[in-house]
N, C-alpha and C positions, 0 to 999 in steps of 0.2 A: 330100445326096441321092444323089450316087454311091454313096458309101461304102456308104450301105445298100443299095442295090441290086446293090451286088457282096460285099456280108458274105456272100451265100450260099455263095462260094468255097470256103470250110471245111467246109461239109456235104459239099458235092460234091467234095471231095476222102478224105472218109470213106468216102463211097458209093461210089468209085474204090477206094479199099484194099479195101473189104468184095468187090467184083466179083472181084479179082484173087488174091485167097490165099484161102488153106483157112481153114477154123474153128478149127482148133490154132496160124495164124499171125497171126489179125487183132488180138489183143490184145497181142502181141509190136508188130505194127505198127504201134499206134495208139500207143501209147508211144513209140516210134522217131517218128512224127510231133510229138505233142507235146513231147516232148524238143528236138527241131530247132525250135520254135515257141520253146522257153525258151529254148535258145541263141538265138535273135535280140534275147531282150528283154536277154541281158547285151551282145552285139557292137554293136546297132544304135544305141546312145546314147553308149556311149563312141564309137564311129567317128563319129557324128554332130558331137559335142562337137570331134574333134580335126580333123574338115574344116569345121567353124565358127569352130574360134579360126584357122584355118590361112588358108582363102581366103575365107569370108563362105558365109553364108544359100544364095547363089544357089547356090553350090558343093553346097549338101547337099541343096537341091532337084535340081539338072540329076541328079546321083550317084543321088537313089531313083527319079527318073522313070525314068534308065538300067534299073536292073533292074528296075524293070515290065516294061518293055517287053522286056526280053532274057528273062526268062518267062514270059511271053507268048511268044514267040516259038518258045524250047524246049519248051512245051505243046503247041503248033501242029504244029510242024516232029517232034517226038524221041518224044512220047511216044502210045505206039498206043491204039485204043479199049478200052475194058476187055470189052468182050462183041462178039463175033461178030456181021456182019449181021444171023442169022438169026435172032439172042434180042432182038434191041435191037426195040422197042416201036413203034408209032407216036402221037408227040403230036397229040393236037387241045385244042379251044380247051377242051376242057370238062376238061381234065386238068391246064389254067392257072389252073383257077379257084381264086384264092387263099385261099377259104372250104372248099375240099375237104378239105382235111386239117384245118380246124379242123371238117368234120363226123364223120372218121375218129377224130379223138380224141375225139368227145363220145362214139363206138357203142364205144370199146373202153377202156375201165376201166385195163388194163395199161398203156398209151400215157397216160392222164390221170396216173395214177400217178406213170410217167416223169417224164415234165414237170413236174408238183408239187416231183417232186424235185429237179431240177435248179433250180428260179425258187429252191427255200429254198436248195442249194447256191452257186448264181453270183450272186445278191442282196447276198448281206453279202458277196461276193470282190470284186464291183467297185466297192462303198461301200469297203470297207477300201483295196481303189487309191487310191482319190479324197481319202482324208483322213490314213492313217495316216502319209504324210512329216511332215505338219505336226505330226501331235499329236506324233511322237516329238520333234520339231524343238521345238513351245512348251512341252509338259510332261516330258519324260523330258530332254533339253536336247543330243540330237542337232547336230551340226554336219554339214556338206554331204561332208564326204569321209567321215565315219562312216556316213552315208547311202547313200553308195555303194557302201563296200563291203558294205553288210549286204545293197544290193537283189541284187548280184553275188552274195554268199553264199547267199543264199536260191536264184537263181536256178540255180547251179551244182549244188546238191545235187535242186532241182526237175528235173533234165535227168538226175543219176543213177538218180532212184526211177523217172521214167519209161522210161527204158531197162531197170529191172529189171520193167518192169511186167509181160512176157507170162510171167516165170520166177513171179511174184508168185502170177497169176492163175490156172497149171498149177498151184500147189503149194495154192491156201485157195481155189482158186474167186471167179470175180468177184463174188458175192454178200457176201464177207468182205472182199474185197478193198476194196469201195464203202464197207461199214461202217466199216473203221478209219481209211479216207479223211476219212469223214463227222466220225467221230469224232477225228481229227486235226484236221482242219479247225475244232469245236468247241474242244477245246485251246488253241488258239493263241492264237483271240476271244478266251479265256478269259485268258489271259495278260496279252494286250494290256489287257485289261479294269481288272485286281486289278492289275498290277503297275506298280513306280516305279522299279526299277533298269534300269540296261541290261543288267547279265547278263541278266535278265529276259526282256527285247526279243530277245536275241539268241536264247534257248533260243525263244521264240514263233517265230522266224524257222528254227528247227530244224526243230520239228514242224508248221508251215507247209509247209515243204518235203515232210516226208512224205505231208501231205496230199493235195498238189497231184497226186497218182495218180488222186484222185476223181473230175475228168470224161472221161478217155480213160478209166478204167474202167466208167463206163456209155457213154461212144458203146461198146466192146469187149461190153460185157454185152449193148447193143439188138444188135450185130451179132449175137452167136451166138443172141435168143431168136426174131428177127423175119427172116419167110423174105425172099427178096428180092426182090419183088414190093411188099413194104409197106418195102426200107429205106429209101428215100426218101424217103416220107412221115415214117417215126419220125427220120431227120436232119436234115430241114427243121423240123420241130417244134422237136428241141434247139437247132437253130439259132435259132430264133424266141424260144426263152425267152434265149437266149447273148444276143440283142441285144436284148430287153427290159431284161432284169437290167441290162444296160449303161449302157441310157437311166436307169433308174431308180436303181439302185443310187445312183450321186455324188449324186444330188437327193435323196433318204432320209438319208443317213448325212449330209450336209453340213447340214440340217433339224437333225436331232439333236445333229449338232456343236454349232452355231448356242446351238440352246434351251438344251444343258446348261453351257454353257460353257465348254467345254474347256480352256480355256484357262488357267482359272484351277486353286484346288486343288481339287480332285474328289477321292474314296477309289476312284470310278468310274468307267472309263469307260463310258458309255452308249450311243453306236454300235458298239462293237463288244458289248456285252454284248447290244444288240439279236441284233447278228449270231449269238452263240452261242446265242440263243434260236432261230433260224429255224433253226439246224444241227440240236440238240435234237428240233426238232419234224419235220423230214428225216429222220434217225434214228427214233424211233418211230415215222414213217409207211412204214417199209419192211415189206412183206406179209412176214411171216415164214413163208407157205403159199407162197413162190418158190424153187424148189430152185438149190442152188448150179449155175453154169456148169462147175463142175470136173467133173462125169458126162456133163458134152456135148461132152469132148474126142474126138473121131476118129469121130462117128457123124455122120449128116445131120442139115446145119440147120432147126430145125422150125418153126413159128410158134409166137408167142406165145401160148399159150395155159394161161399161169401165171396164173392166175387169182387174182384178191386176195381 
């Protein structure tokens, strides 16, 4: 119950970058955050692992509660407001109301869009979390230190493309940028899907990585179309489908595991080939009437009003 109530963390730390930098900077930004999100997911389980085999459990709980609290602390104490007395808003109770931006996104089409796209992007990302150790583990015949390093390897080249992402996004525009995202991310399903070698697996885990540009390049993309008065509605929203997909995604793909039986010989696999079905239909659902973010470098940030 915590957990979810404090998963907003991440929007409002979007909505923080978007206050504080220019238009020409936030997409650089948002990749320098997600990059530092991907390095944690290579540092925090190896350090986990060698303060578990080292002093025990209790050791690696006191160790994460530690820096909770210590940022917490330098949030509090280090880090200043993003906006001036004079622009910051006043909350009331009707601005809490947690149906208001689900009525924001039924009046604006661009924002449903959004969202649409994001539930078919992070849908089959957190089904494929939730299962793709084991199947490489019972069908392709993975061992636990090959495991490791392939999630390292992926993880590692996931923290390069996000670091290149604000050079990415100057050079093709975040509108292109999203596609070959989408479209990378379709690949790899794909891979995972057809193939039975581990070269296989490992090239999946290639263009995996390139993928992985796709959702700091739409929070980047809502920063530059959505003025700033609505961005916290459009990050609360992604966030809302981030932790949907979440819930749902391991109970989908685990379903499908289940039925097709994976386990055995298959020519297919079937959760992820679902998965490369929802990318597919992500892909085709992007308005092709949304002009690239590459012409909205150095001018004022407008509203959304790209109309589908």
């Amino acid at each position: 119950s915590l957990s979810g109530v404090f998963g907003v963390t991440f929007s409002v730390v979007f909505a923080y970058i978007t206050d504080v930098t220019t238009p020409e900077e936030r997409s650089r930004s948002h990749g320098m955050l997600s990059a530092t999100f991907a390095a944690s997911l290579v540092v925090s389980p190896a350090l986990g692992n060698i303060l578990m085999s080292m002093y025990g459990i209790n050791t690696v709980v006191f160790f994460a509660t530690t820096i909770a609290v210590v940022d917490v602390l330098f949030v509090w104490l280090a880090v200043p407001e993003s906006l001036p007395r004079k622009l910051r808003t006043r909350i009331s109770w009707r601005q809490l109301d947690p149906f208001g931006s689900l009525r924001m996104m039924g009046s604006d089409k661009n924002i449903q869009m959004l969202c649409l796209i994001v539930f078919l992007l992070l849908l089959p990302a957190a089904g494929e979390y939730s299962c793709m150790l084991a199947y490489l583990k019972l069908r392709i015949g993975f061992d636990f230190e090959e495991l490791s390093v392939l999630i390292a390897f992926i993880a590692i080249l996931s923290i390069a493309m996000n670091l290149a992402l604000g050079s990415l996004i100057r050079a093709l525009g975040a509108k292109r940028v999203i596609l070959v995202g989408l479209g990378m991310n379709m690949l790899q399903l794909l891979l995972y899907s057809f193939g039975t070698e581990k070269w296989i697996m490992w090239t999946a885990g290639l263009v995996a990585a390139l993928g992985s540009m796709s959702f700091p390049a739409l929070s980047a993309y809502a920063c530059i179309y959505y003025d700033s008065e609505s961005q916290g509605v459009v990050q609360d929203m992604i966030n809302a489908m981030s932790s949907l997909c979440n819930s749902l995604g391991p109970g989908v793909f685990g379903i499908i595991f289940y039925l097709a039986d994976m386990d055995q010989d298959h020519p297919v696999a079937a959760p992820f080939l679902f998965g490369a079905i929802c990318l597919l239909i992500a892909i085709l659902s992007w308005p092709s009437s949304c002009p690239s973010a590459k012409s909205r470098w150095g001018k004022k940030p407008i509203s959304p009003r790209c109309r589908m």
